[in-house]
C-alpha positions as CSV (number, residue, x, y, z in Angstrom):
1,X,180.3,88.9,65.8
2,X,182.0,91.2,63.6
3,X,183.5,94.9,64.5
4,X,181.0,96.7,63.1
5,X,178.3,95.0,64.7
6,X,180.1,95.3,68.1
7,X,180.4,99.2,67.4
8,X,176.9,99.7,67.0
9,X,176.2,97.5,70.2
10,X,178.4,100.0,72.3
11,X,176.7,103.3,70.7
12,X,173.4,102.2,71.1
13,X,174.0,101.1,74.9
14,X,173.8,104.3,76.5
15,X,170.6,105.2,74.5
16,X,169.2,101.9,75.6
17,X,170.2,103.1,79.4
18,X,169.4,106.8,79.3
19,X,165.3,105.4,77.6
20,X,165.1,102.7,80.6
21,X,165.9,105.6,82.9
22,X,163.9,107.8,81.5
23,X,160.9,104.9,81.8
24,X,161.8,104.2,85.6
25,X,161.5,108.0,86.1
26,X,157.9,108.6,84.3
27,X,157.1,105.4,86.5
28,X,158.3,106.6,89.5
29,X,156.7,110.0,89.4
30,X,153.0,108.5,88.0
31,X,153.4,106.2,91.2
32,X,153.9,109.7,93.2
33,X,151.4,111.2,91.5
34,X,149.0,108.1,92.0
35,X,149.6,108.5,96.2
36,X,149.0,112.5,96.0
37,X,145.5,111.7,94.4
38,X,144.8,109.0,97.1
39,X,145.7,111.2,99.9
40,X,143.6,114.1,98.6
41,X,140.4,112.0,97.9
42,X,141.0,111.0,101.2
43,X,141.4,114.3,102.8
44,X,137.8,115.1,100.5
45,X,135.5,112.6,102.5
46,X,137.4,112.4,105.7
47,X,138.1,116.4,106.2
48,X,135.9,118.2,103.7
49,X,133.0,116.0,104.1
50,X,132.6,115.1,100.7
51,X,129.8,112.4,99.6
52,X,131.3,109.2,97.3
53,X,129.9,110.4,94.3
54,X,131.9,113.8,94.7
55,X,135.0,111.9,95.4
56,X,134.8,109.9,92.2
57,X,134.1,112.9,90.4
58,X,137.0,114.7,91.8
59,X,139.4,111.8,91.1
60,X,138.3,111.1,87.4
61,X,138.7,115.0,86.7
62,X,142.5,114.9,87.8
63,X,143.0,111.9,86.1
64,X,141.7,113.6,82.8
65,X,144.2,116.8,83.8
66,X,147.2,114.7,84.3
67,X,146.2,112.3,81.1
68,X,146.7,115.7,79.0
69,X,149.7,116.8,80.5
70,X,151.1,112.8,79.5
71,X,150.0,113.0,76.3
72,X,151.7,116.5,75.4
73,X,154.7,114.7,75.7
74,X,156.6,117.0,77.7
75,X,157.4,114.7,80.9
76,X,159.0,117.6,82.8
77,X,155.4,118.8,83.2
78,X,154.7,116.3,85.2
79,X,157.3,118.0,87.8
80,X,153.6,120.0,90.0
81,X,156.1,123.0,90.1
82,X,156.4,123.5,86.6
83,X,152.7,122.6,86.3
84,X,152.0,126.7,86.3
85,X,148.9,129.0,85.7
86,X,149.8,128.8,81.3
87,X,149.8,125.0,81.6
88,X,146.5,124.6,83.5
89,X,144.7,127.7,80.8
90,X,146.1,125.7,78.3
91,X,144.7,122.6,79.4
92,X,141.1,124.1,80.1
93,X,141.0,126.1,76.6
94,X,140.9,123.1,75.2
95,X,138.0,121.6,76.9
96,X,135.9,124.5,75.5
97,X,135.8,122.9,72.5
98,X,134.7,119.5,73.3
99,X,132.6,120.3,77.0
100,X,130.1,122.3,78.8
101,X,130.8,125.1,80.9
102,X,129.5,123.4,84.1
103,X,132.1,120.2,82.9
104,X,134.7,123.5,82.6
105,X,134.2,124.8,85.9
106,X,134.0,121.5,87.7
107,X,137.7,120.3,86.4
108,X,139.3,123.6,87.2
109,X,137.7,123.1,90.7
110,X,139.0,120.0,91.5
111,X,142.9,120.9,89.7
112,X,142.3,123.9,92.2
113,X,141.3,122.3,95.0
114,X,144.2,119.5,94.5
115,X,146.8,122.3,94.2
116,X,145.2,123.8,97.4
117,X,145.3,120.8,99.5
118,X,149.0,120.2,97.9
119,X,150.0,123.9,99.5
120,X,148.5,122.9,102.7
121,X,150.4,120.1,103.0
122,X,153.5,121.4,101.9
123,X,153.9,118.9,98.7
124,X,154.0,121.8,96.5
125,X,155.0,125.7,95.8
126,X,151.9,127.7,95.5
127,X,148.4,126.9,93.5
128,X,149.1,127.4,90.1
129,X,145.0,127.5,89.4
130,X,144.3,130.1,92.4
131,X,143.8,132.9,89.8
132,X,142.2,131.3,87.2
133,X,138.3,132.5,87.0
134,X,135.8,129.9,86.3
135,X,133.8,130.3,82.8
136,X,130.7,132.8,83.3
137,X,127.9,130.3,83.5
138,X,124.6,130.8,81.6
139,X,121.4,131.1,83.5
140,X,120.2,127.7,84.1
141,X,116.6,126.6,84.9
142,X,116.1,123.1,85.0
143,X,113.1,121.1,83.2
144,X,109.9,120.5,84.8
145,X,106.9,119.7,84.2
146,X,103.2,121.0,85.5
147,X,101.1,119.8,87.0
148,X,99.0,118.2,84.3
149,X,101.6,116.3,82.8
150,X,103.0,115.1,86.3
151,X,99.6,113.4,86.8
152,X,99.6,112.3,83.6
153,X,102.6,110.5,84.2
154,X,101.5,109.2,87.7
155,X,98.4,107.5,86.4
156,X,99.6,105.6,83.7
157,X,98.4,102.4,83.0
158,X,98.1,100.0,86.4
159,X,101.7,98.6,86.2
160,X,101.7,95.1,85.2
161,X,105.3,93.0,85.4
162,X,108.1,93.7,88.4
163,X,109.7,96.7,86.8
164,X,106.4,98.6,85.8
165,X,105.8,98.7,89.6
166,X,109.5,99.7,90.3
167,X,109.3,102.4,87.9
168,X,106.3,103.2,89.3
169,X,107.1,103.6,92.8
170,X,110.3,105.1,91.3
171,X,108.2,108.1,89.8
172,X,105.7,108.7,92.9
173,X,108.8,108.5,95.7
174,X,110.7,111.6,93.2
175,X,107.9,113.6,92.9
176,X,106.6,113.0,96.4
177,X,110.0,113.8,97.7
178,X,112.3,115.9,95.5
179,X,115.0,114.3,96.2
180,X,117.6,114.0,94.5
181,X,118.8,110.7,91.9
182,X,121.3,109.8,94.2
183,X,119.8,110.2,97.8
184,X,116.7,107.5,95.7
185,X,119.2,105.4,94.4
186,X,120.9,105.3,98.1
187,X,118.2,104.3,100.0
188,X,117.9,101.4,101.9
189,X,114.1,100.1,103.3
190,X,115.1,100.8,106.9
191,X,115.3,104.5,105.7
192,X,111.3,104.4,105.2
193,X,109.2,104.9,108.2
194,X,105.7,103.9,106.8
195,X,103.9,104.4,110.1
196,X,105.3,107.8,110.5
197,X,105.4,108.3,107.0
198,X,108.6,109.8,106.7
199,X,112.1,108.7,104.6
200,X,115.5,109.7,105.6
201,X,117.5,110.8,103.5
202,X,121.4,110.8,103.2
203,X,122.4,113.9,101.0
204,X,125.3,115.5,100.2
205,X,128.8,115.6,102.2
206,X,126.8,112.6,103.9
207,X,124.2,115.4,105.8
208,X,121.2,113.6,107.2
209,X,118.1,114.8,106.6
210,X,114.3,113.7,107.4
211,X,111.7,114.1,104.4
212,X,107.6,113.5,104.6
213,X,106.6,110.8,102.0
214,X,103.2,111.0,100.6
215,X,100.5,108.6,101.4
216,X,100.5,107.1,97.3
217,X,104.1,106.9,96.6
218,X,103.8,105.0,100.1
219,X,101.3,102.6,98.7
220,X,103.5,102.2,95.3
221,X,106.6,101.1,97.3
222,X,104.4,98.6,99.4
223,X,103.3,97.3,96.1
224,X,106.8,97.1,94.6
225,X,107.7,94.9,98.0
226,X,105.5,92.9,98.0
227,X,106.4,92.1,94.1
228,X,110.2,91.8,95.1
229,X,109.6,89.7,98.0
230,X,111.6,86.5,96.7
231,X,114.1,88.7,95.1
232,X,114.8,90.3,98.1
233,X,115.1,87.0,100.4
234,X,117.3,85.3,97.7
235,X,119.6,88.6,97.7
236,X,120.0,88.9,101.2
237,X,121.1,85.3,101.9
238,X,123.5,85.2,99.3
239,X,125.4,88.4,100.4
240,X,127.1,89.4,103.4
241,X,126.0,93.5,103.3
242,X,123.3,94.5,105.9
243,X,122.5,96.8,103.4
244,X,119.2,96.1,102.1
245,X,117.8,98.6,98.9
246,X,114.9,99.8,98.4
247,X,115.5,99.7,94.4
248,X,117.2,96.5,93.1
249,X,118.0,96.1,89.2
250,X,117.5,92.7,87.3
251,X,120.1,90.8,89.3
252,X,118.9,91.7,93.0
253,X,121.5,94.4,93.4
254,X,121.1,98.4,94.1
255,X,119.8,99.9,91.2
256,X,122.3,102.7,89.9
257,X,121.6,106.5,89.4
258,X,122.3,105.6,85.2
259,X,119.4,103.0,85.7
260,X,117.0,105.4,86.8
261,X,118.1,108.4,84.2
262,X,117.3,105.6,81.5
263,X,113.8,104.7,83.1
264,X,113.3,108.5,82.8
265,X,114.2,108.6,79.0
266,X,112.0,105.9,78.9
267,X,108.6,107.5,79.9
268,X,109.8,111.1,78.3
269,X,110.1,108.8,74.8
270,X,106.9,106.9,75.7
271,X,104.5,110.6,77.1
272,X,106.0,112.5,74.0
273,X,107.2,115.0,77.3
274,X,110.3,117.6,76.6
275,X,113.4,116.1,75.9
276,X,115.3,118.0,79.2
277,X,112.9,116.6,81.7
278,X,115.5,114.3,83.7
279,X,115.3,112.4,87.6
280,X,116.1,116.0,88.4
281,X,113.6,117.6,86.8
282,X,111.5,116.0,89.2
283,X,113.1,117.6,92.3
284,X,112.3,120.7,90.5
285,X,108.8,120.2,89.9
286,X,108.4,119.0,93.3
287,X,110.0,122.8,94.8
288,X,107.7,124.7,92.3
289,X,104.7,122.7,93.0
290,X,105.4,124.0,96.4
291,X,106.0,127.0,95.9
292,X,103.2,127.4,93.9
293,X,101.2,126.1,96.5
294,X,102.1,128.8,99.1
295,X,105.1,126.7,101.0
296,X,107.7,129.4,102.1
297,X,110.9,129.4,100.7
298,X,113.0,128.5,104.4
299,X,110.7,125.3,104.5
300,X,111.5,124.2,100.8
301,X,115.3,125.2,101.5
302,X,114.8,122.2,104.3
303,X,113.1,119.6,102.5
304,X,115.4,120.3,99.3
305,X,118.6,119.7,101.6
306,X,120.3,122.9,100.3
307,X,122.9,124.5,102.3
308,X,122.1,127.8,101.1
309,X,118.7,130.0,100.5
310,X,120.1,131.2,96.9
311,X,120.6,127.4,95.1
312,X,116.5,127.4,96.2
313,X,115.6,130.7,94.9
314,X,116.4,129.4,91.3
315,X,113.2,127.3,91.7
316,X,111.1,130.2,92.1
317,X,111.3,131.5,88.8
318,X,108.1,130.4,88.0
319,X,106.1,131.0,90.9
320,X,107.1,134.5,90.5
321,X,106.0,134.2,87.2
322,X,102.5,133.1,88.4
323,X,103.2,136.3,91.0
324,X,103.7,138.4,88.0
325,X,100.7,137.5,86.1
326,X,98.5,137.9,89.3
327,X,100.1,141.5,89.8
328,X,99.2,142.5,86.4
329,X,95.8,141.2,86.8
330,X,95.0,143.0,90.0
331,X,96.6,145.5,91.1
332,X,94.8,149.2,90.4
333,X,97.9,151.5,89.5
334,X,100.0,148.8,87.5
């Protein structure tokens, strides 16, 4: 080894140390960062009552925060007290570009949320995102469809092979319910009471509630039981859950809310229907069929789960439509 050779091993050693350090430290702090995240998912289901899906939700939008702060480069960043209120605006101007507004407002909830539940527990200096106001959200009305075109859709063809009766019972337990994809998704067959024809339902933050079921979507999930009746046996004995789901995909397993979003697309492709019409849209055509039908608002406030009178009223919009017309129609000094 000659002397030039040993001279650049020398200068290049402390570069070589001050990068490994510099490595170790990034790891250090991800791995500090990693256990913040854990604890505040935690501190989501166990204190705030938060459902699973909410948690996930919550987690993957903090991981997209902190994957942008990484991939600016600047590392000190990373330090949650520098992370400050021009750091998270820049983060969520540039989501505008790329995202909804409701994607918008949902990471900027859970950054501020994190930061709060950081405060709380004294693992950081104030909420950088306390101040920062959510993007104004357009009016949203969901899809739905009348009542025409629900029939329509719920006598189709006699369903011939396993999933056509699936799908089927899939389509009469939504409408006959409004509940939500997740709550149908999370069923289990102990959660249907055909004598007293009622399902329970597990909504969100885990709240329990008890919905009537009507006498056909009844008769299609009898149907899609009795098709599924080896499936079933075969699933249970070669799995240690006591779960036991009401919807199973191809392989005997619960069938997931991006399965039943695609069976939707399916039937909206197939009936030439509106292109939003969604598993939601049938929670929404199930309030306004209500409505429409003279159920007060309190009662559809219960059935829908919703914590609060005003998320209902937004499925009013056409019933007081219908209202309106009537009004016109009617009334002597209009």
């Amino acid at each position: 080894m000659n002397n030039q050779t040993c001279k650049i091993m020398i200068f290049s050693l402390p570069i070589v140390i001050i990068m490994l350090s510099l490595t170790l430290f990034q790891n250090e702090i991800l791995m500090i960062m990693q256990d913040y995240i854990e604890r505040f998912i935690d501190y989501l289901k166990s204190q705030r009552g938060y459902s699973q899906n909410t948690a996930r939700s919550y987690r993957a939008d903090l991981e997209h925060f902190f994957n942008y702060l990484e991939k600016k480069g600047n590392t000190g960043e990373i330090d949650l007290n520098l992370i400050d209120f021009h750091v998270i605006r820049g983060y969520l101007g540039g989501l505008f570009k790329r995202y909804k507004k409701t994607t918008i407002s949902r990471r900027l909830s859970a950054v501020r949320t994190f930061f709060f539940f950081l405060e709380k527990n004294n693992l950081n200096e104030g909420n950088p995102a306390a101040e920062i106001s959510a993007p104004k959200q357009g009016k949203y009305i969901p899809g739905y469809l009348n009542i025409d075109d629900m029939f329509m859709l719920l006598d189709s063809p006699e369903p011939v092979t396993s999933n056509e009766v699936r799908n089927q019972a899939i389509l009469e337990l939504l409408y006959s319910c409004g509940i939500r994809v997740s709550e149908l998704t999370g069923l289990d067959l102990s959660d249907i009471d055909f004598k007293e024809r009622l399902v329970r339902v597990i909504g969100k933050g885990d709240k329990e509630r008890i919905v009537p079921v009507g006498k056909k979507a009844l008769s299609a999930i009898e149907k899609y039981l009795e098709e599924t009746q080896v499936v079933r046996k075969k699933a249970l004995n070669s799995t240690k859950s006591f779960s036991n789901p009401l919807f199973l995909n191809k392989n005997g397993e619960r069938l997931s809310s991006r399965s039943v979003s695609s069976i939707i697309k399916d039937f909206v492709r197939e009936y030439n229907l509106a292109d939003n019409i969604t598993p939601h849209s049938f929670r929404h055509t199930y309030a306004t069929h209500l409505l429409d039908g003279g159920a007060d608002l309190r009662s559809v406030q219960e059935l829908l789960g919703h914590a609060s009178l005003s998320t209902t009223q937004r499925y009013t919009h056409v019933s007081l439509d219908k209202l309106m017309e009537v009004y016109d129609r009617a009334h002597p000094r209009k």
